[in-house]
N, C-alpha and C positions, 0 to 999 in steps of 0.2 A: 340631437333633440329637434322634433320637429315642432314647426310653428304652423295651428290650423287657424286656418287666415277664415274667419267669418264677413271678412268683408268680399275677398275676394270669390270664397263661393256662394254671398247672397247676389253677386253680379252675374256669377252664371247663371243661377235659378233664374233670377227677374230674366233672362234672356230668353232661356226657357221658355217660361210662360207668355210674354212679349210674341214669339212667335205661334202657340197655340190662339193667343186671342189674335190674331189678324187672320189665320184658319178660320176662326171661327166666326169673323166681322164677315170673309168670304163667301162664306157656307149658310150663315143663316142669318147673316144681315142686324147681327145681333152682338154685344161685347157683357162681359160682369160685369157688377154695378156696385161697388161697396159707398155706405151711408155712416159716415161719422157723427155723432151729438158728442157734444161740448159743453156741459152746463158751465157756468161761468166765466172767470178771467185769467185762471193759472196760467202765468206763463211758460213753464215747463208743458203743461197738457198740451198749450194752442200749438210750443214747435213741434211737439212730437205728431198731433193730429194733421198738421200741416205735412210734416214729413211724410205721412202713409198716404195723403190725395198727390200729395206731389209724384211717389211713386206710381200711384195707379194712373194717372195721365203720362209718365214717360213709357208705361207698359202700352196703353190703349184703353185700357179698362174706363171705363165711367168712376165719377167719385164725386163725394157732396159732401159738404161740412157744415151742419147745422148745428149756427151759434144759440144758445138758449140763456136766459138771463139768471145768476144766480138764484133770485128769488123766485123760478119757474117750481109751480107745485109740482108734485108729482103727477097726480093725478094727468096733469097737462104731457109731461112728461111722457105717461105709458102710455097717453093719446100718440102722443110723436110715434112712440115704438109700435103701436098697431098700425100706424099707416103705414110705415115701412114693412110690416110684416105683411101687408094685402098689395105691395104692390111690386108686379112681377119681373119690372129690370130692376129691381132691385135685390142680390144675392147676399148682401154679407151688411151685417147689421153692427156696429161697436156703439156701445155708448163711453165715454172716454171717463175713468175712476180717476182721484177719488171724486165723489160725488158729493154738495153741501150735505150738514148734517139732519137737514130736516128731510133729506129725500133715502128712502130704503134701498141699498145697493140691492139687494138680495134680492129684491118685490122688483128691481131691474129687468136683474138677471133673467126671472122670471117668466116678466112679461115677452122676449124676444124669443121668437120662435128658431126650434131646435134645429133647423135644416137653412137655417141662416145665421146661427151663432158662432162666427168665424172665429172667435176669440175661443172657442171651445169653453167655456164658463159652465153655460146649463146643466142640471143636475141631468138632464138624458146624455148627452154627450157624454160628461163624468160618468155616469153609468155603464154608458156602452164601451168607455176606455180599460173599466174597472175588469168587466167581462171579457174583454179581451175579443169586441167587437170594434175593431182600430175601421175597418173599413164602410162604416154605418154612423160613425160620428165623425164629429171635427177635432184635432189634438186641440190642447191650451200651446199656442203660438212657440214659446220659449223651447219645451223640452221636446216640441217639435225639430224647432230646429237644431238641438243639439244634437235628438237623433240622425238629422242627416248629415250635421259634423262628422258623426261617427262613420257612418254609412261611407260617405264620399272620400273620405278621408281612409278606408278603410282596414279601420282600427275594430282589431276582433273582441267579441263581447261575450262569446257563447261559456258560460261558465265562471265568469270573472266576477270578482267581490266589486260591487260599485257602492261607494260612501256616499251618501247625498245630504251636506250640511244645511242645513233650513227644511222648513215642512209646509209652506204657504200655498196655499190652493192653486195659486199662478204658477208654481214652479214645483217647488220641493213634493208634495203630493202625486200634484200627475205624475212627474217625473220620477219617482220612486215605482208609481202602477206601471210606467213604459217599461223603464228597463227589468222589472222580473216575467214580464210577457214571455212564451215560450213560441217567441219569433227571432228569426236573424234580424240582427243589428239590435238585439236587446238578450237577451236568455240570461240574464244575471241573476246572482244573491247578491241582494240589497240590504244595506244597513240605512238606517233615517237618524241621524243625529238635530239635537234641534239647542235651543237656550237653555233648555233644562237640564241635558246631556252632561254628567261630570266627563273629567278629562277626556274631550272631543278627538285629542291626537291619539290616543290608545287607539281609537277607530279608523282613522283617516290613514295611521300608518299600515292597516292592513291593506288598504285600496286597491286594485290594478285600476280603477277609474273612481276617479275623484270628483265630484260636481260640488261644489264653493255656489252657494244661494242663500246669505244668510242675512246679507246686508251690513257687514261691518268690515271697514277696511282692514286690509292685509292683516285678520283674522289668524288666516292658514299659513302659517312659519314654514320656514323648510324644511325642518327636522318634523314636524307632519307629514311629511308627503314621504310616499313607500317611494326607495331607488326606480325607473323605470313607469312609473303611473302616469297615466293619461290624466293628465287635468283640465277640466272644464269652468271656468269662471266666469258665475252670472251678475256677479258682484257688479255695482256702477256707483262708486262712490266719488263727495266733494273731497280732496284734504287742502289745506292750506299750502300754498306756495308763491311767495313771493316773484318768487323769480319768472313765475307765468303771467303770458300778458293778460288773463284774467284775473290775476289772483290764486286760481285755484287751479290744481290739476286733477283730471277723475285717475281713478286706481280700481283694482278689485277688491274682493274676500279674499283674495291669494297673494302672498308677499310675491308678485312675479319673481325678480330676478333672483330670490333664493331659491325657490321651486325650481323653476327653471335650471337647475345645475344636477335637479335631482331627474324627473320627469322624462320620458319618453318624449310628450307631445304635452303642447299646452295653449291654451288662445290665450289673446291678448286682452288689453282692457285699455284705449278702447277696439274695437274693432273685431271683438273674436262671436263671443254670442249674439249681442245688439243690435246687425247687422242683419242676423241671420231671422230674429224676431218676429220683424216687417217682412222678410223676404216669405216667410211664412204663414203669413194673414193674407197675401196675395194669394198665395197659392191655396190657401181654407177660402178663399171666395171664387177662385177658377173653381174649386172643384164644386161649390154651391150649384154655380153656372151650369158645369158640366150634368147635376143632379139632375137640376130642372127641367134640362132640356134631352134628357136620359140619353147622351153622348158618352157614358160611362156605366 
């Protein structure tokens, strides 16, 4: 049973990229530029937005975290996103969800122009995923990186039942459009289970590849999971534990260690998809970079 380590191949990626942008701080005097907004005070949003400038400075990359005060209208707001959208070291645009309730996620999404939408969100990106135009748009982060799990890891896909439990625009969705693409490191038949879905194991036990994105811990029993299946777990969940010096310890949608006796391959939680996330919003803002400056 193998173990695919998302932390260990989002360190080679950021390495990767690390060295194309010092090529390209040589060559054109110039680095990517990604611009995070933050409306509010979440503390969960601020580590994770911290985490992605923090990465883009150990790469080289330029990065900015623009704090906005919860009560910021919108209006002001899509002010913010047009300026970033007119201004030209600036490649990769996020505004960090969820967003108050008085501001339109969607009227967001909108506003941020499509050749800087590194998070892959916009309904033209989604579009051109859908059409099976992967090289004209940006993937949504997540089942980016899961692809290159696959990819790296080189775990064959051409023909193989893949189960995708959840259907959220961020994951379950794209992810469902990737893998029936009739490209290597996807060509699958795809099943979409969701909350509605009666007995979800009848499905999941056919799987050769398993994707767990539904948001509920250890969800996926063992005796769901076919002998031999890849399993992929996007799950990031609290449970209670005492015994941890927080209190709590995270887990997946996949009971690991019973899966695990079953499974070919399977990531961890934490440290299998998570990892590979961020490693992949850098890399949807090199390739912005690369657009712009038609190095590609």
């Amino acid at each position: 049973m193998q173990i695919l380590d998302g932390k260990k191949l989002s360190l080679e990626i950021k390495e990767e990229i690390k060295t194309k942008v010092s090529e390209y701080k040589s060559k054109l005097g110039k680095v990517p530029g990604l611009s995070v907004i933050i409306v509010g005070e979440d503390p969960a949003s601020q580590v994770y937005v911290r985490s992605k400038a923090k990465t883009c400075n150990e790469i080289g990359m330029n990065s900015e975290v623009i704090e906005l005060p919860e009560s910021v209208s919108q209006q002001d707001l899509l002010k913010k996103v047009e300026d970033l959208n007119n201004n030209p070291d600036v490649h990769g645009i996020l505004v960090q969800q969820p967003l108050p309730k008085h501001i339109d996620e969607f009227a967001v999404t909108l506003a941020i122009a499509p050749e800087k939408d590194v998070d892959g969100f916009h309904p033209e990106n989604v579009g051109r995923l859908v059409i099976g135009r992967l090289e004209e748009c940006f993937l949504s982060c997540t089942p980016y990186g899961i692809i290159e799990i696959l990819k790296r890891y080189n775990i064959s896909t051409k023909g193989k039942h893949c189960v995708i439990v959840g259907r959220s625009n961020i994951v379950g969705k794209p992810m469902a459009n990737l893998m029936v693409q009739k490209l290597d490191g996807m060509n699958c038949t795809v099943t979409v289970c969701h909350s509605a879905t009666p007995d979800i194991g009848s499905h999941t036990q056919n799987a050769d590849i398993l994707i767990a994105a539904i948001g509920k811990a250890k969800l996926i029993t063992g005796d769901m999971v076919k002998p031999g299946a890849v399993v992929i777990d996007v799950g990031m969940n609290r449970v209670e534990d005492p015994s941890a010096k927080r209190g709590y310890r995270l887990v997946g949608d996949v009971d690991y260690d019973a899966a695990r006796e079953k499974a070919s391959a399977i990531t961890p939680v934490p440290g299998g998809v998570g990892p590979m996330t961020i490693a992949m919003l850098i890399s949807n803002t090199l390739k912005s970079f690369e657009r712009a400056h038609q190095t590609v």
